[in-house]
TINU-939966 format. One record per residue: residue in one letter; x, y, z of N, C-alpha, C in turn. Coordinates in steps of 0.05 Angstrom, whole numbers, plus 5000, padded with zeros to 4 digits. Layout:
residues N
AXYZXYZXYZ ...
end
This chain:
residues 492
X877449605256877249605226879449455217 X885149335209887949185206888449215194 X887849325208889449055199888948965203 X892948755226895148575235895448705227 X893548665209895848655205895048505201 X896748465221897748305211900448355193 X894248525187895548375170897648335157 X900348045142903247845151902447575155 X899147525159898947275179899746995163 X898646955139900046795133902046665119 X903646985116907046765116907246805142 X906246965167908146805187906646535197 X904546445199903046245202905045985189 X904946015158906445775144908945795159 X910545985171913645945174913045855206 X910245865215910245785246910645535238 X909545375225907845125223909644875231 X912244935246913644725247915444585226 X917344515235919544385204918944045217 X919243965199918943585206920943495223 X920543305234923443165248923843435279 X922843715270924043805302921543815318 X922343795345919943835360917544025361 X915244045370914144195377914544345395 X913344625395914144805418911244975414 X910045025436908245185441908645435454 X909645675434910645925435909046095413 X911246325427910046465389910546455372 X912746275363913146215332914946405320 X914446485302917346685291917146915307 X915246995311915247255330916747245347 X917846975351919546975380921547085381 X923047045347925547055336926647355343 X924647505334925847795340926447815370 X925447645388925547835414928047545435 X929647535410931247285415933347345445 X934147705436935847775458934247955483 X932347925489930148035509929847835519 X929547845547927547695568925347875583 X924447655565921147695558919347455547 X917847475570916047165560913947225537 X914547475523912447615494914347405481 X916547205480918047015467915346765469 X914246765485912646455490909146525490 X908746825484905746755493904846995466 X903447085457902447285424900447135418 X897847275420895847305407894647345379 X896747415361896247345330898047135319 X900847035327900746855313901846635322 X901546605354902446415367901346145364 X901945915386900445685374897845575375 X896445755390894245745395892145855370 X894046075350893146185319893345975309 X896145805306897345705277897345395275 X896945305308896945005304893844895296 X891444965314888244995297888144935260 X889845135249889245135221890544885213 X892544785213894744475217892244325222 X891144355243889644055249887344095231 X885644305222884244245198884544175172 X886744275165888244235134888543855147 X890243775166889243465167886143315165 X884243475176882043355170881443355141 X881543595129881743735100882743575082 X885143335093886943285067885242955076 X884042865100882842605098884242375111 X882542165124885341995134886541865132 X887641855105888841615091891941815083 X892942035101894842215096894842325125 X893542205143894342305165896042245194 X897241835181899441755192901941875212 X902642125189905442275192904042455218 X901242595216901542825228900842705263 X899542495255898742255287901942315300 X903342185280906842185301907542415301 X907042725291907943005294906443015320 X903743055324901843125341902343035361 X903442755364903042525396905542815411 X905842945402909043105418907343355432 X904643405426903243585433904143645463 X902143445479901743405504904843555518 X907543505515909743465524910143745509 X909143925493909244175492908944285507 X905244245510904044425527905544375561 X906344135570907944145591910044395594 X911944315573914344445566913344775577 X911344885566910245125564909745225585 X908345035607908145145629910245165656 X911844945649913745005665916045235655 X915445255631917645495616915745785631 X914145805627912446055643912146145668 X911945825680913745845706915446005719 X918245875704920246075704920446315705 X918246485682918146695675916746915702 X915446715717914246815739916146895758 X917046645760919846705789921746905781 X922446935747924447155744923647385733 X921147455743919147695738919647875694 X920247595685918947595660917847615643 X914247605661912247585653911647725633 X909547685603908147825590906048055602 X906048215583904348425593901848305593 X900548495618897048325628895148325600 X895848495577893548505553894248365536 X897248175541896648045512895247705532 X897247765565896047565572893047505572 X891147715574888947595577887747585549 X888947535518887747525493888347255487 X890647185504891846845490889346845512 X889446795537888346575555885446565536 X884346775529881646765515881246615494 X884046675477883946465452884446095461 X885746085479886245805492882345725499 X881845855509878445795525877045665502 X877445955484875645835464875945635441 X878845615441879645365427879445055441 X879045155473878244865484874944815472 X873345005467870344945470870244785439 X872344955424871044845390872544555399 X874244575410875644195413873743985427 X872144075442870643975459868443905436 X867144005425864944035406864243725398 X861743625404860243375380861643335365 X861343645351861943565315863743715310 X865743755329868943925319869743805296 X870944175288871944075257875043975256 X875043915285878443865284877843525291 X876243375286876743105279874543025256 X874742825258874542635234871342505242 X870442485219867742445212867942105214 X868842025196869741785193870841595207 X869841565224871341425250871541135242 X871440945215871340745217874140615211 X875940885191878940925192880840915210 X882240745212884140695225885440955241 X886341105218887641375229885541565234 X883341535232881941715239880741745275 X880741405277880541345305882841385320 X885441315307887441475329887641785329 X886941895308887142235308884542365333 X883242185329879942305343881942215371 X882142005380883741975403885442085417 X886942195402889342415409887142685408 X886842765401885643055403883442925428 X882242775434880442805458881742705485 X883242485479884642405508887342535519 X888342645496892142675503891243035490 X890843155472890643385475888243635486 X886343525490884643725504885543715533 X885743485541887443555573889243675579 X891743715558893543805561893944195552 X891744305527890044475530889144565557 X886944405565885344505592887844575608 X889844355617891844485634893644715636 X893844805602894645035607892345225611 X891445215607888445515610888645645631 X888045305651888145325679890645455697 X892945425674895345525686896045815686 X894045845655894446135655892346295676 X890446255663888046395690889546425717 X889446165735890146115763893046235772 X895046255762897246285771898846505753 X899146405720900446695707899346905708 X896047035700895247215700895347385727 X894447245747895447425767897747645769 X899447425760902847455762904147695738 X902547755717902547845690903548155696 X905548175677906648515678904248635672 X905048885692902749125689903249255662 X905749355671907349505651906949435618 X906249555610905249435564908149315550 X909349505563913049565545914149415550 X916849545538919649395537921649535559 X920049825561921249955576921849975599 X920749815616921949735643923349435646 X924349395629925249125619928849255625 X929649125634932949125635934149145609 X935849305593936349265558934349315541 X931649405551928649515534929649625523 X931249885522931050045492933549885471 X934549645482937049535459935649305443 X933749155469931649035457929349115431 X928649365441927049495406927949535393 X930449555390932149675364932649385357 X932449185365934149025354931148835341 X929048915355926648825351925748895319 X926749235326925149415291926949325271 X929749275281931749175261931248925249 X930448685263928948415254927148475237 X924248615244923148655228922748815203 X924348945197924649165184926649135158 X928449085171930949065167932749295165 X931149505174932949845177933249825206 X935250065214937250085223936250435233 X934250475249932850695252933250805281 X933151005288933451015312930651185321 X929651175349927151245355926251525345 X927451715344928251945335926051935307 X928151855290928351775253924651575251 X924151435267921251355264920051435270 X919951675298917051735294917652025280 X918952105268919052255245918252285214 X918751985210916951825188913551885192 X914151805218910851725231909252055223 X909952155235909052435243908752585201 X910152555186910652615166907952505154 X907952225152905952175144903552175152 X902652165177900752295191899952595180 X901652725177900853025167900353005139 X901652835119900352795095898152765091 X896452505110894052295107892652515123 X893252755139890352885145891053195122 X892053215107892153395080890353235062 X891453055061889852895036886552875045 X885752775075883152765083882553095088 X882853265094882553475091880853585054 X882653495033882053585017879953364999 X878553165021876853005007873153175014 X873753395035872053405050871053675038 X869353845053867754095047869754255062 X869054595037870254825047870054885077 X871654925108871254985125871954775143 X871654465133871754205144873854215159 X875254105183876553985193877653725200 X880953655206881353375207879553235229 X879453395250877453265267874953255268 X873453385246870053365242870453175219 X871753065205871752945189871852625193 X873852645216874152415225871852295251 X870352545265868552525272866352335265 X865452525235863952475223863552175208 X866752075200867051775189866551625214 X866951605235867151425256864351475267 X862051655275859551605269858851565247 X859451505221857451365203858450965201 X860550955214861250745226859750585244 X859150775266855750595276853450585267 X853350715245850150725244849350555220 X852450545201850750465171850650095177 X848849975161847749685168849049605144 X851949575136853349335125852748975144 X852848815131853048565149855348475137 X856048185151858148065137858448055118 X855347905101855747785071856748075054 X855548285063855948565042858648495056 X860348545068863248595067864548445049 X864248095046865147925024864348025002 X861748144984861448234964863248474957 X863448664983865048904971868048854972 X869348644978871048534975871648454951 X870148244949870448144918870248234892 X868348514886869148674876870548794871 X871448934893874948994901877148864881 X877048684885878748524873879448494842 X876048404832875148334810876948574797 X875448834801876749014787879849154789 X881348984811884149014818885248874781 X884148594784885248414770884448534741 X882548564736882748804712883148924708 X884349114721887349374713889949264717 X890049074724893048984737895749104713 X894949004685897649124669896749424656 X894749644676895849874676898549984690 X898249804712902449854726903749604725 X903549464719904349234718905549054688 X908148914693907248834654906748504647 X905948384680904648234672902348134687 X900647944677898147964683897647674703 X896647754733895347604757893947434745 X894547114746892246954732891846724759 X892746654780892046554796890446574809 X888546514826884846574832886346584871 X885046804873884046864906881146974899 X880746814936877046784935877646964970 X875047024979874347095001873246955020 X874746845037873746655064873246855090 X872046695104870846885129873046755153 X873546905170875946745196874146575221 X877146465217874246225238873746425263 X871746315273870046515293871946515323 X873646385329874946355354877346535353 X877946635328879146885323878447065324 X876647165316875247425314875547645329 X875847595351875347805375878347875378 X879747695373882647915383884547925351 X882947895333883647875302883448135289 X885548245269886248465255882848445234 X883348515215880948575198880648355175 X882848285173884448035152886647955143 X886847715131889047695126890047415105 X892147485087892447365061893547055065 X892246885059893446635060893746485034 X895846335035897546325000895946134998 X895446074970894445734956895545564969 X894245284976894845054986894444804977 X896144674955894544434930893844524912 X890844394909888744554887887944824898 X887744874925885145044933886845284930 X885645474923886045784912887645924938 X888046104937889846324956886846454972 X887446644991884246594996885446935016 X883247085011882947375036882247275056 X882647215073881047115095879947345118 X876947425119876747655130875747675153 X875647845166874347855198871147885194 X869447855193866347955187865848015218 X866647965235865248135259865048435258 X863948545276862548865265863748945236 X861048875223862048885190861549245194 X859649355205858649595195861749875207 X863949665228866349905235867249745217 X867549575197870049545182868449575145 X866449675143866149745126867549945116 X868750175122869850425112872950315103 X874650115115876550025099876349845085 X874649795080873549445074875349465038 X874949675024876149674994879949705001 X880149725018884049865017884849555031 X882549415052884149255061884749025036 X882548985023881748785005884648894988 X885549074974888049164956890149054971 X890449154996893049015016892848745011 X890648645021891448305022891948134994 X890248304976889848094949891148284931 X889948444906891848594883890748854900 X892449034896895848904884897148854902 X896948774920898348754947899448354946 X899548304970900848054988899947854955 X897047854946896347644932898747734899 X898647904887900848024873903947864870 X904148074892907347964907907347624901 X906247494926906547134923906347074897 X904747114878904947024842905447104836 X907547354830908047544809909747294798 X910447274774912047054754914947164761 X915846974773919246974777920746724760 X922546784764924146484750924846324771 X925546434792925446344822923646344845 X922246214850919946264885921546434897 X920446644902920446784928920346614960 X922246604966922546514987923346665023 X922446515041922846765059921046825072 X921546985102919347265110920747505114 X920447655100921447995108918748055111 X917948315131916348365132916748645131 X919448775126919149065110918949125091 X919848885065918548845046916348775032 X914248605055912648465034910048655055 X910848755079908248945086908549165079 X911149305068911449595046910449545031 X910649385011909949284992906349314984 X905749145004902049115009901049445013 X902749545037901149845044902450045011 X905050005006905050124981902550104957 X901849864956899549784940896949954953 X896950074969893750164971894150454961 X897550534956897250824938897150794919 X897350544911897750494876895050444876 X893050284889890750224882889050514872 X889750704891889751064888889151104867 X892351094848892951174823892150984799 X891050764804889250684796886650644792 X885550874804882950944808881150604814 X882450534833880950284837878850324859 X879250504880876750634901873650704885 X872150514890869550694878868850894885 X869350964902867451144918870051324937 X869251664940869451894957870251784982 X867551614990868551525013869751235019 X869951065009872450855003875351025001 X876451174990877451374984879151405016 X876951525026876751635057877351425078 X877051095073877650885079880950875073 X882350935049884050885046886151085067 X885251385062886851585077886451485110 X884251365110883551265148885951145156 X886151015143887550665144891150725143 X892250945129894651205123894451235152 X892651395162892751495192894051385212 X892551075212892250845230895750825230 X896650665202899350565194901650745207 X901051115203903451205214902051255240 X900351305252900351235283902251095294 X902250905284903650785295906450715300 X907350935280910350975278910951205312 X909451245325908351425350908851205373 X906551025366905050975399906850755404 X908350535386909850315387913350425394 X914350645392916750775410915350935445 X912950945437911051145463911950865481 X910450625471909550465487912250245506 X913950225491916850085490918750235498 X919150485482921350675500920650895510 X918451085513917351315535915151155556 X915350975557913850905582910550965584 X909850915562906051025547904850765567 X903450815577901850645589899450615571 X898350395574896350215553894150455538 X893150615568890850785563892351035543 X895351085548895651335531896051315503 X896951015494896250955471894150995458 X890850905471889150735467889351065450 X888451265482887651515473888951665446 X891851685437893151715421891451755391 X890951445386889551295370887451415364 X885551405386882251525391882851855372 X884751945376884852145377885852255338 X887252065334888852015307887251875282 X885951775293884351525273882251535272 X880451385265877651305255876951145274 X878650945285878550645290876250715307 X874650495313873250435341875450345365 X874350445390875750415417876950105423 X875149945413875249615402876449505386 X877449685362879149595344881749665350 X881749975362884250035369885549885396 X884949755404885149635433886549375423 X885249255398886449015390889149065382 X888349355368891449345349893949525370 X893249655392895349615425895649525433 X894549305435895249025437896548825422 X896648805402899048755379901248885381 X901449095382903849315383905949255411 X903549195429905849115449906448825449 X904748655436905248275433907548305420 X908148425395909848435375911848655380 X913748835384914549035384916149105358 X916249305337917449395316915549145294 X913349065291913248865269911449145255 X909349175272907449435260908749575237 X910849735249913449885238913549875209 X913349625199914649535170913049635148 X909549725161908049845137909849975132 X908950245140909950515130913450465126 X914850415146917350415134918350295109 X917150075101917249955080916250115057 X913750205060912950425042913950625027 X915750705056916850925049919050945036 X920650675034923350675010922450694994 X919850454978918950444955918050724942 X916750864970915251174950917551304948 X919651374967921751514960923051534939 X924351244932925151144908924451204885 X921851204884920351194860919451524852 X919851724868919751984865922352044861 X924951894868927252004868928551884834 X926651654827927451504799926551674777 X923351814781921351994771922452184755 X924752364766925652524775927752564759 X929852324762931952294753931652194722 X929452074717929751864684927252044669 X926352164689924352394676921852294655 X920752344633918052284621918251964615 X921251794611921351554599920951404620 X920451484645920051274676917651114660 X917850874672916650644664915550554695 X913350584694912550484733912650164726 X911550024703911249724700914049544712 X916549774699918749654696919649764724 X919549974732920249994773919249764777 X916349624774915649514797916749184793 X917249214771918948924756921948884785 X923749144768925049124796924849054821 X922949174836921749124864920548764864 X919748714850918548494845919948204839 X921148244822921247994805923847874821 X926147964835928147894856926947734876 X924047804887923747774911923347804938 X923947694958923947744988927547834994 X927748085002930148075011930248425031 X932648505041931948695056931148885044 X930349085060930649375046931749615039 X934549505049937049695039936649565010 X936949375006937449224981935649214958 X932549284965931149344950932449644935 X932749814961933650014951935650084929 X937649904938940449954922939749834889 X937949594891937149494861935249634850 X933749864856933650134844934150244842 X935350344847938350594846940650464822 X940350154827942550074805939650104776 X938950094777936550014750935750304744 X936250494760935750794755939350894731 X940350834749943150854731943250734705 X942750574710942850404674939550544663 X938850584672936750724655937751024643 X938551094664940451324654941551284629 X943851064629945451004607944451074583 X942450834577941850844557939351054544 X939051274558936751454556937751654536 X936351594511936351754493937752104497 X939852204471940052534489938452644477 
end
């Protein structure tokens, strides 16, 4: 059902995308960054936003922009080949000094590599140029058929034949030499708190017991958290949503986000997000969706998973709030005097999962059971404040997660498999929903509280907002300072 997660994907996508003038590197891209002081080849190989995610979208946006602009990216691209080298002898390494990635994220890249050779291979791939009578279009078609699909194929072959074999059993961090200094320094990157394993899954567990109170009291006298959840996850197989109904109930979603927006808000979303479908070579090891900013003219866009539309129907209204209003799409345009610049991802994925309680209190859920989508999706988020210390520092092997999950959530065995598999690609990124969340809700019950009937939610979220990307001590402290001066001047 994602996330990612992510959904996150595309600010980290844009911040993968390479800076000009430096080389290419075929890794994971910022993900790497957190796991800067670990050895661990989860530095060179990730399934959501490595380069096998982020470079694909690059070479379309070149076909996209036409070839009379695609000069610059011919001389970025010719560096490909001498990546993918780079990559395999860097993995190499990782073999001889028993480095290796764990066997589940290895076998989601090698899959995404496969199938990114077949769309490259393709007649009518959308990764060249129609136009072959263009100069640059004939060298771009060139390079992508002679110098980069070979050099593609060669890694595939490198992964299949020699890494996968070689691939940690083990999911974690925890048999890793410095694993438990490594996660903390991991949740600290992403997060930007300062938590100890203890303090998260305490979060975790807290809200877990909230989101089955709250599902508890959506249900009938006698009901239980586990007949309930039963009960959502068989109507998960049976009901016949298809894709196109997921884009419709999306876009609705939306529609009516954007028409309440200055009930909490004091000013009004006028920039257009539309609903795109993900390209299909993602799909299978892809969260549920994920927000990608305006590019030029073309609008900001949800970009959603439509595979088994009928298990991702039940979040289909909470994810659509996360990615677009009031969530990620919100955030990126809210009117600043300054761009928001940056990736925090305890901010801007608190932020998004904070938005699906505001969507709440905005009666933006049509429906009991959309509703029930939202508390699902609560479940999922602090799960995982559990299975991501289970998996990295108690030594959880893949299956005791899976089960965890099975056991906690709604998800399908399929969905949850993707997102244990993220958890261990990524370590502490998951983390930043709920933790992020949880300053903002704290805060905002502790502001409630203190400034009493004159609280202004438009003007909290001004605060939270209008600064920016920055940590989350600091979100904190610039509410706490805006709580004081509210004080001040508060009528006796």
């Amino acid at each position: 059902m994602k996330v990612f997660v992510n959904s996150f994907m595309a600010a980290l996508l844009m911040l993968c995308a390479g800076v000009q003038g430096k080389p290419l590197v075929a890794d994971s891209g910022y993900a790497a960054q957190a796991l800067n002081n670990c050895k661990t080849d989860l530095r060179y190989l990730n399934q959501v936003i490595g380069w096998q995610v982020k470079w694909p979208r690059q070479w379309q946006g070149i076909i996209a922009n036409g070839p009379d602009t695609a000069g610059e990216a011919i001389k970025t691209w010719s560096q490909a080949p001498a990546a993918f080298k780079v990559a395999i002898e860097t993995l190499g390494a990782g073999i001889s000094s028993k480095e290796t990635a764990p066997r589940a994220v290895v076998i989601r890249v090698q899959q995404q590599v496969r199938d990114l050779l077949s769309d490259l291979t393709l007649a009518n791939s959308k990764y060249r140029f129609n136009q072959v009578e263009h100069k640059n279009a004939a060298l771009w078609n060139a390079l992508i058929k002679d110098e980069i699909v070979p050099a593609v194929s060669a890694l595939e072959k490198f992964l299949d034949k020699e890494y996968l074999p070689a691939a940690s059993i083990a999911p974690g961090l925890s048999k890793l030499k410095g694993g438990a200094a490594c996660f903390a320094d991991a949740v600290t990157w992403w997060t930007t708190l300062s938590l100890s394993s203890d303090e998260i899954e305490a979060i975790g567990r807290r809200f877990l017991k909230e989101s089955q109170e709250q599902l508890l009291a959506t249900g009938k006298p006698g009901d239980t958290v586990a007949h309930i959840l039963k009960d959502l996850r068989a109507e998960t197989q049976v009901n016949q949503t298809g894709a196109k109904d997921l884009i419709v109930i999306s876009e609705k979603a939306l529609a009516r986000a954007h028409d309440k927006t200055l009930m909490s808000f004091s000013k009004q979303i006028t920039k257009e997000i539309v609903v795109s479908e993900m390209p299909k070579y993602l799909q299978g090891s892809a969260p549920a969706g994920y927000y990608g900013k305006a590019q030029g003219k073309a609008p900001a866009r949800y970009i959603i998973n439509p595979s088994r539309p009928n298990e991702r129907r039940l979040m289909a209204e909470v994810i659509a709030f996360h990615e677009g209003l009031p969530g990620h799409h919100l955030w990126s345009t809210y009117p600043r005097e300054q761009a928001s610049t940056g990736y925090n991802s305890g901010i801007l994925e608190g932020w998004a999962l904070y938005s699906e309680y505001l969507a709440d209190e905005m009666n933006l859920y049509s429906s009991i059971y959309d509703r029930q989508g939202m508390i699902a999706k609560h479940l999922w988020a602090a799960s995982r404040l559990i299975v991501e210390p289970g998996i990295h520092l108690r030594g959880w092997s893949r299956k005791q997660a899976i089960d965890f999950m099975l056991e906690n959530t709604v998800m399908s065995r399929t969905e949850i498999e993707i997102e244990v598999d993220r958890y261990i690609a990524m370590p502490g990124q998951s983390l930043s929903y709920i933790l992020g969340a949880d300053v903002i809700l704290s805060e905002r019950i502790r502001a409630r509280e203190i400034i009493g009937d004159t609280f202004d939610i438009a003007a909290f979220h001004d605060v939270i907002l209008k600064p920016g990307v920055r940590p989350l001590p600091q979100v904190r402290a610039d509410i706490r300072a805006w709580v004081q001066r509210e004080q001040e001047i508060k009528p006796i």
